[in-house]
N, C-alpha and C positions, 0 to 999 in steps of 0.2 A: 751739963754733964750727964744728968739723968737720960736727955733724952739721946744722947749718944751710946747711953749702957743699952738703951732700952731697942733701937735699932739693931746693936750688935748679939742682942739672946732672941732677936726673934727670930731668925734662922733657927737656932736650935728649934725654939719651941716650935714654927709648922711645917718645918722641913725636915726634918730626922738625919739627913745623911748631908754629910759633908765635903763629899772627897770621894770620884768617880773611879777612882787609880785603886780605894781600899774596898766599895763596894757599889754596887749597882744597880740597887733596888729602892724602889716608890717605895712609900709610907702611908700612911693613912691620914690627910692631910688633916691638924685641929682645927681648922674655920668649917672645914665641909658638914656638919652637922649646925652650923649658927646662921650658915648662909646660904640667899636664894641658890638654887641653881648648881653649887658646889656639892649636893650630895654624890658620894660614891668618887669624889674625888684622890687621888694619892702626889705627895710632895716628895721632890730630894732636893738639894743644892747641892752643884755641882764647885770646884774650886779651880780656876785656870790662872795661867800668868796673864797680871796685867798687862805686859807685852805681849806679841804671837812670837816672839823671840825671848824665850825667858832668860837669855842671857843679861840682857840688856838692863833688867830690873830685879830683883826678887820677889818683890810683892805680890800677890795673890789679891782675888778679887769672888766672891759668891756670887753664883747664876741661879735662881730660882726657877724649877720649872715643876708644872703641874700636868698631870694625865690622866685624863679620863676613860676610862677602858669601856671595849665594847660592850654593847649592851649583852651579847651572847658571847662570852666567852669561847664556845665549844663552834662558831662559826668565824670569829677572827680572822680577817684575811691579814692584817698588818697593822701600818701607824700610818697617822697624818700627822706632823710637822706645821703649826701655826704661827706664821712670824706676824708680828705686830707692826703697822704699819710710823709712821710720825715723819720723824724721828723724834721718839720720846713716849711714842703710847708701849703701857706694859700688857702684857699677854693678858688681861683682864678686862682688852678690849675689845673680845670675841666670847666674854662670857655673856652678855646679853643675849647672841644669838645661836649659842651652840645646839639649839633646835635645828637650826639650819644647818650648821654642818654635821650632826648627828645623819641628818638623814640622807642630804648629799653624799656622806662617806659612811654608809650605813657598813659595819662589821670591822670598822677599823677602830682602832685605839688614836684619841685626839690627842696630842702632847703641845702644851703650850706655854712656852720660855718666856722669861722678860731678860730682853737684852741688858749688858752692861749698861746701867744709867737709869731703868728705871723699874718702878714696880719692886719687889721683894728682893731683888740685885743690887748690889753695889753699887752705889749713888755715887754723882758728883762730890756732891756736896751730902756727905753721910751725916752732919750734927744737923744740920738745916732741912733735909726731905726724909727724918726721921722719921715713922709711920705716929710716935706721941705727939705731933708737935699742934700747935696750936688749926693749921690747917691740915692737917696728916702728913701725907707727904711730899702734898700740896708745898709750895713756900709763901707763907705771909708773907705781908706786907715789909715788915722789919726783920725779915730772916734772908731778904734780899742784900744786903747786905754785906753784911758775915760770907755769907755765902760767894760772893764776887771774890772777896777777900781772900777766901781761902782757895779758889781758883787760880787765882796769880800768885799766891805765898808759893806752890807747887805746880809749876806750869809744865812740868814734864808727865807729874799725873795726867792733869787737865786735857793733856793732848794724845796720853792713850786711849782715852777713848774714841777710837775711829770707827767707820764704820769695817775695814778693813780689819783689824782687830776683834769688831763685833763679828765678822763673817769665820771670823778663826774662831771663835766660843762656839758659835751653831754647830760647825765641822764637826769641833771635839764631844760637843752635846750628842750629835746625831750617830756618832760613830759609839760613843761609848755608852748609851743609853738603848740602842734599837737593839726590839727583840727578833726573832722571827718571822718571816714572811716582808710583804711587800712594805718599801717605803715611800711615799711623798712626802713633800716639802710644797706647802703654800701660804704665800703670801699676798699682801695688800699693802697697796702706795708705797713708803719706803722699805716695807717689808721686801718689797720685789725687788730693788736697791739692794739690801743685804746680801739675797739669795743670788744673785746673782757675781756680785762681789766675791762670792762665799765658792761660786763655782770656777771661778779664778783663780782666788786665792789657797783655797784648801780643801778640793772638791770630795765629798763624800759620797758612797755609793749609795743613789737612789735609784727609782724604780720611774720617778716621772717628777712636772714641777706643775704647778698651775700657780700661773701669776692674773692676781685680780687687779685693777687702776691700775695697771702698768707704769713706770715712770721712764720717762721717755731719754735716746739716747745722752747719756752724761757731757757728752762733748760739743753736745749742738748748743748753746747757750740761747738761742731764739725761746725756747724751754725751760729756764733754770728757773728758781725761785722770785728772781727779782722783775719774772714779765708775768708774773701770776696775774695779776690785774686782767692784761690783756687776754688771757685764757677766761678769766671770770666773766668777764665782759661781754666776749664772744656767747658765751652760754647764753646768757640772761638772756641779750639780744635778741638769740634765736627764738627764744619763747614769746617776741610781742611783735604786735601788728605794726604796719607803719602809724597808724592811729596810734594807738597805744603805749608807743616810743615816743610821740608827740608831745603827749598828757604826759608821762612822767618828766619830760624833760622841763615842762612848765612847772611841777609840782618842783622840781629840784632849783629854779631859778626863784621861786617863790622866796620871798622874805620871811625869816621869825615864822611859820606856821604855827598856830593852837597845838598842834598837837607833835610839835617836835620833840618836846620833852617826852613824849611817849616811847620815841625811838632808842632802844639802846645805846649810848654813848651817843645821841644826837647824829647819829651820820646813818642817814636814809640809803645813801648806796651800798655800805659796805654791809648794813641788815637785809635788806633784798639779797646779794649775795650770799648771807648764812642759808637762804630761805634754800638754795639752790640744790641743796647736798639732799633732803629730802623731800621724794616728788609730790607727797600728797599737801607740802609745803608751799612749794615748786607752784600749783595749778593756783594758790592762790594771788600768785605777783601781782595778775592783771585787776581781780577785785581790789586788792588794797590800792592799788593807781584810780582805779575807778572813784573808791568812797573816801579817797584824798582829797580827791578834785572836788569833790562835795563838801569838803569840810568835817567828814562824817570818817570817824577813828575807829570803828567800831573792827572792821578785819584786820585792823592795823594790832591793836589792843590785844586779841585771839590770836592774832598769828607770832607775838612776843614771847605769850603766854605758854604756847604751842612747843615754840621752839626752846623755851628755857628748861618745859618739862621733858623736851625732847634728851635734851643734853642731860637734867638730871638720872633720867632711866636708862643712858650709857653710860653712866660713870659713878652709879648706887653702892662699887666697892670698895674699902680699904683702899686695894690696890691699885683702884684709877688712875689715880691723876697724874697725867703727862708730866715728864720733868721738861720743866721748859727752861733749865740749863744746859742739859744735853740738846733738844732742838736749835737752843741759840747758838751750841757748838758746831754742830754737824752742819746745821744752813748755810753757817757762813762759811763754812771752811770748806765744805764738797760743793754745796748746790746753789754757791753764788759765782757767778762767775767776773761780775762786776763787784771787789772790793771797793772801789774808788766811789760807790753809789752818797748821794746824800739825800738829806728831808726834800731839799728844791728840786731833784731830779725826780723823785718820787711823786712828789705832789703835782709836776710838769706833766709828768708822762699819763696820771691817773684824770688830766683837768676833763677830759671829755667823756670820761668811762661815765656810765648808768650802773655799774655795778661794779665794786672796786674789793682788792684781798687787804688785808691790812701786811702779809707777808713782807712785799717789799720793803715797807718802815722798818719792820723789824731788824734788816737788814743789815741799816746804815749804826756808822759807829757802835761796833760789838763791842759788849761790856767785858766776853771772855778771851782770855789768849786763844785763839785760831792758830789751828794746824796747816803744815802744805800737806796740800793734793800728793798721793804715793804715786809706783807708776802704774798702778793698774785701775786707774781713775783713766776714764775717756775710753779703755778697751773691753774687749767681749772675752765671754769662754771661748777658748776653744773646744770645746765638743757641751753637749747637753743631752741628758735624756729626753723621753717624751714630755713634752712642754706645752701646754695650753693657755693662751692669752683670753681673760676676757676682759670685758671691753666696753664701756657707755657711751653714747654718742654725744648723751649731754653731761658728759663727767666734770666738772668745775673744778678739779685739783688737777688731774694729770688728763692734757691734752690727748685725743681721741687720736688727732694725727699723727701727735706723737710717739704715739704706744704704736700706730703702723711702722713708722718709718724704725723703731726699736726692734719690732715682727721682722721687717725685711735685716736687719743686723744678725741677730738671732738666728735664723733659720741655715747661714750657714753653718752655724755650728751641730743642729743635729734636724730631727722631725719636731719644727713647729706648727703648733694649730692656732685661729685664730677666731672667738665666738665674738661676734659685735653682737651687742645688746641695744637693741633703737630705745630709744629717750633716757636709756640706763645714765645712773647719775655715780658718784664717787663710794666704793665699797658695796659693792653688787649681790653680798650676802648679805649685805642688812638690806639696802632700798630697793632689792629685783628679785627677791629669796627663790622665788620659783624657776625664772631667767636661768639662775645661777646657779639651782639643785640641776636641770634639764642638763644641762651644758657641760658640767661638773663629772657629774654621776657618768655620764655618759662616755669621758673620756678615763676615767678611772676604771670604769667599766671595758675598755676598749672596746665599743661600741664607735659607729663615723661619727665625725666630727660632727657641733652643732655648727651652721656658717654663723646664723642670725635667728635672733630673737626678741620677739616684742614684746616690751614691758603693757601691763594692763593701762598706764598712764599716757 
């Protein structure tokens, strides 16, 4: 009970405002003095129906959002709009590099929401991803549970959280929070899901969009969640020689190695794959295949190490951690398009990959009640502002082809641009920063398009 009290006063305590309808003004956020990065920060929570039809419900639900204002006040061109991508990371997954879009959107005000489900927002499961709890708001071990439970006790809740619904909070955010001057709106991987959702469903006056890891057309299922494997795969692939694909394949048929227990959860392919998302990670696939084959753990051991400290330095706040009941929600119910998936199909389809997502498993037999698809699942806006796609060639999350074949969708709805980034990998603000300012900058700027751009990797 405590920790349910203790969830429901922390809105008051680092939000100030509660109800968009009575006022509409930032605060002085309380963590932004205690924490990296958050200096000069301001909070409100905003209060919408849990349905886009509040007919339907009454209940009310808190959206936490934070702004960072220009650096120069007295030069202010407008806002940036930063949607988080997952589904399930809270806007606290752009404060690690808001150097980077400080300067990409240098005179603008940054505003960045955690959608319904996660972050300082209204939780699935409010007693269980309370920020006191034993993991924050993280869910242990044993809070797995409870929390399932209370999912299906209220499966009408459970199932407002859509993303359709999340694209109706954005609208109301952006509409009733924007000051003067220019707006954008960008996002990253399901972030651009939202936004685009959002521009269907309750489109608000912007000024332009920039969509980064684009997620590729909703209705081509060659694309959904459950062929991740085969986009991972592909990736990897590209980075080794036919040598090199040889050795690994032998290390992989090897028996009990020495050094499996070194492997995160013992499964060599699906850590190669982690390695993919960051390139300076990325460059070392081939040594660890190399000092495998040797017997010798040593870039195995560093590049573990690398990557856990990798993930601790994205996720240093409170407000990190992914709700992975809203993920398990939204995966299965928007971006599977095979229900009927099981463990043997998964394991079938991954038997020959070199580099595997663990996404698919996740898939099969969901623990939460699952929503139907609305109708505006599988269609486009019709109209869009100025819109900017970027784009990695070796992106491991959302398919490079993919994100073209979405470009040509798109463009009939208004002026789309498209920057491919050569060897860019997944979230082009964090692993391409400079790529991503050129590119960026450039179209906010209205400046010509960048076509292409080479990452230093």
């Amino acid at each position: 009970m405590l920790k349910f009290l203790v969830a429901a006063g922390l809105s008051f305590f680092l939000l100030s405002q509660a109800d968009p309808a009575a006022a509409t003004t930032f605060q002085p956020c309380a963590d932004a003095a205690t924490l990296p990065g958050l200096a000069g920060s301001l909070c409100t929570v905003a209060r919408v129906p849990l349905e886009a039809s509040a007919a339907k419900r009454a209940e009310e639900i808190d959206l936490f959002v934070r702004k960072f204002p220009a650096d120069d006040r007295r030069r202010r061109r407008g806002e940036v709009w930063l949607i988080a991508g997952g589904p399930g990371e809270p806007g606290a997954s752009f404060y690690p590099v808001l150097a980077t879009f400080r300067r990409t959107f240098r005179d603008y005000d940054l505003v960045i929401p955690d959608h319904r489900g996660t972050g300082y927002s209204t939780k699935l499961c409010p007693r269980e991803e309370a920020p006191d709890g034993p993991d924050g708001i993280a869910l242990a071990g044993d809070e797995w549970g409870p929390c399932i439970a209370a999912l299906h006790s209220d499966p009408a809740r459970t199932r407002a959280f859509t993303i359709t619904n999340a694209a109706h909070d954005l609208s109301t955010l952006i509409t009733t929070y924007r000051r003067p001057g220019e707006v954008y709106v960008y996002g990253v991987s399901y972030g651009t899901q939202l936004i685009l959702r959002m521009m269907q469903a309750a489109p608000p006056k912007i000024d332009g969009i920039v969509l980064d890891g684009l997620v590729p057309p909703e209705a081509d299922a060659q694309w959904d969640l459950s062929h991740r494997t085969e986009i991972v795969d592909s990736v990897g692939r590209a980075l080794l020689t036919p040598a090199q694909t040889a050795q690994y394949r032998a290390l992989l048929a090897h028996q009990a190695p020495r050094w499996v227990s070194t492997v995160p959860g013992g499964d060599l392919r699906r850590f190669m794959a982690g390695l993919l998302t960051f390139p300076d990670l990325r460059r070392r696939i081939p040594d660890v295949i190399e000092g495998l084959s040797r017997d010798d753990d040593q870039q195995l051991v560093r590049s573990v190490q690398d990557l856990r400290d990798r993930g601790a330095e994205l996720s240093r706040y409170p407000q990190s951690p992914p709700s992975l009941p809203l993920v398990i929600l939204i995966s299965g119910s928007e971006n599977n398009d095979r229900r009927s998936l099981t463990k043997e199909i998964v394991a079938q389809e991954a038997e020959g990959a070199l580099f595997t997502s663990p996404l698919p498993g996740f898939l099969v037999d969901s623990p939460v009640p699952l929503y139907a698809r609305d109708g505006l699942f599988g269609r486009n806006p019709v109209q869009l502002p100025r819109t900017l796609i970027v784009h990695g060639t070796l992106d491991p999350n959302t398919s490079y082809e993919g994100a073209r074949a979405q470009k040509t969708l798109l463009s009939v709805a208004g002026e789309v641009h498209f920057t491919t980034i050569e060897r860019g990998a997944h979230f082009l603000a964090l692993v391409a920063p400079d790529c991503f300012e050129r590119a960026v900058s450039a179209f906010v700027r209205r400046r010509p398009a960048l076509e292409r751009c080479a990452t230093a990797d």
